[in-house]
ROLUM-95631 format. One record per atom (N, C-alpha, C, O): residue in one letter; z, x, y. Coordinates in steps of 0.1 Angstrom, whole numbers, plus 5000, padded with zeros to 4 digits. Layout:
BEGIN
aZXY...
END
This chain:
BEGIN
x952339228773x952639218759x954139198757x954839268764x954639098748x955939098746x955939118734x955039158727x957739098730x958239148716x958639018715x958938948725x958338988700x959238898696x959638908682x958938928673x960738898682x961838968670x961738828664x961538728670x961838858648x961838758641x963238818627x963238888617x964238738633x965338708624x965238628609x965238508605x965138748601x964738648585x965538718576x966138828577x965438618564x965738708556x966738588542x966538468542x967438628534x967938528524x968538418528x969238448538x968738288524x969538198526x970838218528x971438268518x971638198540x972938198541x973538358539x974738368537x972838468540x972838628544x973538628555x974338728553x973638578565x974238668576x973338628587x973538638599x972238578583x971038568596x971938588615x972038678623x972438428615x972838388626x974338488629x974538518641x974838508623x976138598625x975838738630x976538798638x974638808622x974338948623x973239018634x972939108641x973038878630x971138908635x970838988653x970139078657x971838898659x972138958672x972539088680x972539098692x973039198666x973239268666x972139398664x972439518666x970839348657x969839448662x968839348667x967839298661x969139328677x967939268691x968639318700x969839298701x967939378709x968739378723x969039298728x968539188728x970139338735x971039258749x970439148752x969339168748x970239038757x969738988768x968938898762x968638798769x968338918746x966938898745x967438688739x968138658730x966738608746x967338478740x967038448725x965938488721x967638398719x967238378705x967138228699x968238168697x965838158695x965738028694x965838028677x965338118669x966537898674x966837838659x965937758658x965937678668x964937738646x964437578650x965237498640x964937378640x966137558632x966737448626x968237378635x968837268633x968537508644x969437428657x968937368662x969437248662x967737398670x967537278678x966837138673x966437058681x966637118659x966836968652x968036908651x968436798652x968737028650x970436958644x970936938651x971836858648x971036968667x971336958680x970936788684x971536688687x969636838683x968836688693x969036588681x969636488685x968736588663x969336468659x970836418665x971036298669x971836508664x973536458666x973136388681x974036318685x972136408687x972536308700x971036218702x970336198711x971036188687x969836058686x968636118692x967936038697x968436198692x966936238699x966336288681x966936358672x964936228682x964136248667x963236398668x962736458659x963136428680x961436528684x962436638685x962336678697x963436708680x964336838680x963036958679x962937058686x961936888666x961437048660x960137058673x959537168672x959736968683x959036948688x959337028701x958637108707x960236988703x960937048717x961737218713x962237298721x961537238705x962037358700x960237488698x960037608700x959237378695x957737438696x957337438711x956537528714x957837328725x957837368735x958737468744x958437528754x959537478740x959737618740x959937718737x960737798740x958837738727x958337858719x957037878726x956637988728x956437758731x955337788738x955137848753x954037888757x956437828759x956437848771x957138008774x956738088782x958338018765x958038178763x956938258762x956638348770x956138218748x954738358748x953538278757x952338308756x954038158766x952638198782x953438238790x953238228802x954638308786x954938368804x955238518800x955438618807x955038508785x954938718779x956338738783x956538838790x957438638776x958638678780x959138758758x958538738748x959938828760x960838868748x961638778744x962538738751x961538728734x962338648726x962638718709x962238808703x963638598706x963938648689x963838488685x963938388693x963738498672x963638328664x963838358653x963038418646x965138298648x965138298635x965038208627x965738108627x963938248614x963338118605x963238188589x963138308586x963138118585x963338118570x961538138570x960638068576x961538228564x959738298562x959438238551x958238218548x960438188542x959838138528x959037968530x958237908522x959837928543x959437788544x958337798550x958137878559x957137678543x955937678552x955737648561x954537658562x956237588574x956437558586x956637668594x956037678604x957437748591x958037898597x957337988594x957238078602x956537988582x955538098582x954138048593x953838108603x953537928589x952937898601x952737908612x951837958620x953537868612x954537898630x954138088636x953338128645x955038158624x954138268626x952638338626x952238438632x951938238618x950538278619x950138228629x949238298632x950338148635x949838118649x950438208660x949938218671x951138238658x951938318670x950938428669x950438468680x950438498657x949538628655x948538568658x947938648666x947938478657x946538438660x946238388672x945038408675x947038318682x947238288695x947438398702x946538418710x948638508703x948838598710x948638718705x949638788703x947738758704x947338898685x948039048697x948639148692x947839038711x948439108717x949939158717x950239258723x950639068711x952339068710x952539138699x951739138690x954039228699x954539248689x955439178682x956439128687x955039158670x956539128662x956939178653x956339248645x958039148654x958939278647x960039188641x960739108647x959939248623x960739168616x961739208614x961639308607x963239178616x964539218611x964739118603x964838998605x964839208589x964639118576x966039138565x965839228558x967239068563x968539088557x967739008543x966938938539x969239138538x968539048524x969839148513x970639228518x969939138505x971439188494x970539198481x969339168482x971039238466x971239258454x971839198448x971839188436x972739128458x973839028456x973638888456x974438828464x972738788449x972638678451x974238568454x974338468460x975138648448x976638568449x977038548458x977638438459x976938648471x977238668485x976538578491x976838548502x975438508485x974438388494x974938268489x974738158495x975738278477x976538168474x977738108479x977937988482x978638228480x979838228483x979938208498x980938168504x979238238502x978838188522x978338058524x978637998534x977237998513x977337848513x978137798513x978437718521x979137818499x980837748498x981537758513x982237658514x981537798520x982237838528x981537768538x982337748548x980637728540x979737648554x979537498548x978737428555x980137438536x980637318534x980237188544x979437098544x980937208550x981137108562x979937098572x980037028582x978737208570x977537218575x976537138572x976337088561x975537128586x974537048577x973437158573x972337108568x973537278573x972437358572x972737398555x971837458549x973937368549x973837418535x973037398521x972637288519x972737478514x971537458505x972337438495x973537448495x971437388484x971937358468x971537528465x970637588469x972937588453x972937648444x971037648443x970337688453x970337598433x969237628434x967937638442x967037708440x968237558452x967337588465x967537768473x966737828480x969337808470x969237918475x968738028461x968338128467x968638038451x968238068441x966638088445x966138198449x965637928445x964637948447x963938048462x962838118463x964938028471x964038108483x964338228485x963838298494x965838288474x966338408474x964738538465x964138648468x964638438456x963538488446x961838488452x960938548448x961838408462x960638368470x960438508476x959638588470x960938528484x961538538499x960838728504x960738778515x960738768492x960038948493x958638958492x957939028499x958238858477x956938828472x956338758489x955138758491x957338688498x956538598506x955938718518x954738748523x957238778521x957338918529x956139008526x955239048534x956239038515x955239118512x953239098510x952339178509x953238978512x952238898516x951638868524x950538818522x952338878537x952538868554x952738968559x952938968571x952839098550x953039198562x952339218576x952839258587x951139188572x950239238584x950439118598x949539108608x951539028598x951738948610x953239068618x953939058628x953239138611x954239188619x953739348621x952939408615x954539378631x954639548641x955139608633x954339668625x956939608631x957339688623x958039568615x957739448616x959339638604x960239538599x961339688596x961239808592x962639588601x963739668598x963739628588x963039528586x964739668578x965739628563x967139638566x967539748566x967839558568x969339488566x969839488553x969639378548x970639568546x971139528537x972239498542x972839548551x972839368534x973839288535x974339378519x973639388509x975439418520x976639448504x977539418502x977939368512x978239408494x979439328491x980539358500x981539288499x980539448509x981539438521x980539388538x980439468547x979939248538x978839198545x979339208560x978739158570x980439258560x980839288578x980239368584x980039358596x979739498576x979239578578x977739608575x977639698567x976639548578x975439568576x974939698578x975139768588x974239728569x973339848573x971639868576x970839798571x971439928581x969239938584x969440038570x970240128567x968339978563x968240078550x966740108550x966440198542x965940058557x964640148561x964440078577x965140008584x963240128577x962440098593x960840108591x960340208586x960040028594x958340038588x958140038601x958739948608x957440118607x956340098621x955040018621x954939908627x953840088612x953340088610x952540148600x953240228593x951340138598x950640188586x950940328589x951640408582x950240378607x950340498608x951540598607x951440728608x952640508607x954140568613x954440578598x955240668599x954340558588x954940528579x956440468577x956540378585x957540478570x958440398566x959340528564x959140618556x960640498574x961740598576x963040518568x963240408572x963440538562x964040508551x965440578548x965440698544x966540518549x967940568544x968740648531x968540588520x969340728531x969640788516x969840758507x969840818497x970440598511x970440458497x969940358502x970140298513x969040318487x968140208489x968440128481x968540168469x968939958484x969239898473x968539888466x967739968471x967839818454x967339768442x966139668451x965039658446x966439608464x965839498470x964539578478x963439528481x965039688482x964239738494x963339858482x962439908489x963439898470x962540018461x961439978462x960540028457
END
């Protein structure tokens, strides 16, 4: 049985900056929107392809991995229903960032400019508002799910709950933003 950590959560939150900080050590962590943006800059077209072969060759060798994907997009949720439906033996376990602060997802887009991963003002709008309603409809593809709040001082991330399971219930911190009630 492996783990596989699934790095999610609002547009331009912190994902790729934070994320590596609650996964263990060691554990490799695949982008699939890196490895498009990778293999297009050196003319290769099959990025998202070769990014699914080695998604595949991790869970047949039952190794631990993390991957971080935008749950709101329907390719990435997919992606995860197959992973539950192919390997129903694995855990996954969602570390899910997310703020009160839609501004903070703005003001981090401004700032990654010169990126090709940046969203329009409304696209981060649309998947910020998506993005719990989507969570909360997929629970049952995941083990546990941490809560990340991202706050207006985002250097410092906090776990503001922890879900196990049905049976474990939900351990939960002495402040809950507005996102996580």
């Amino acid at each position: 049985m492996a783990k596989i950590y699934v790095i999610t959560g609002a547009p331009h939150i912190g994902k790729s900056t934070c994320g590596p900080y609650f996964i263990p050590e060691g554990i490799k962590i695949l982008d699939p929107k890196l490895f498009v943006q990778r293999y297009t800059a050196q003319g290769v077209k099959d990025g998202y392809r070769r990014f699914e072969e080695q998604l595949l060759a991790l869970l047949n060798n039952n190794e631990d991995f993390a991957v971080e994907v935008d749950i709101a997009n329907k390719t990435h949720l997919q992606m995860l229903q197959d992973i539950k439906a192919l390997f129903p033996e694995n855990r996954i376990e969602m570390i899910f960032f997310y703020t009160d602060n839609i501004q903070l997802c703005y003001a981090r887009s401004k700032g990654m400019q010169n990126s090709k991963s940046v969203l329009s003002p409304e696209k981060i709008a649309s998947s910020y508002i998506h993005i719990i309603p989507t969570v909360k409809r997929h629970l049952n593809l995941f083990s546990s799910i941490k809560g990340i709040d991202i706050g207006d001082n985002y250097i410092v991330p906090e776990t503001v709950f922890n879900f196990q399971d049905t049976a474990s219930g939900i351990e939960v911190s002495a402040y809950l933003p507005l996102w996580a009630q």
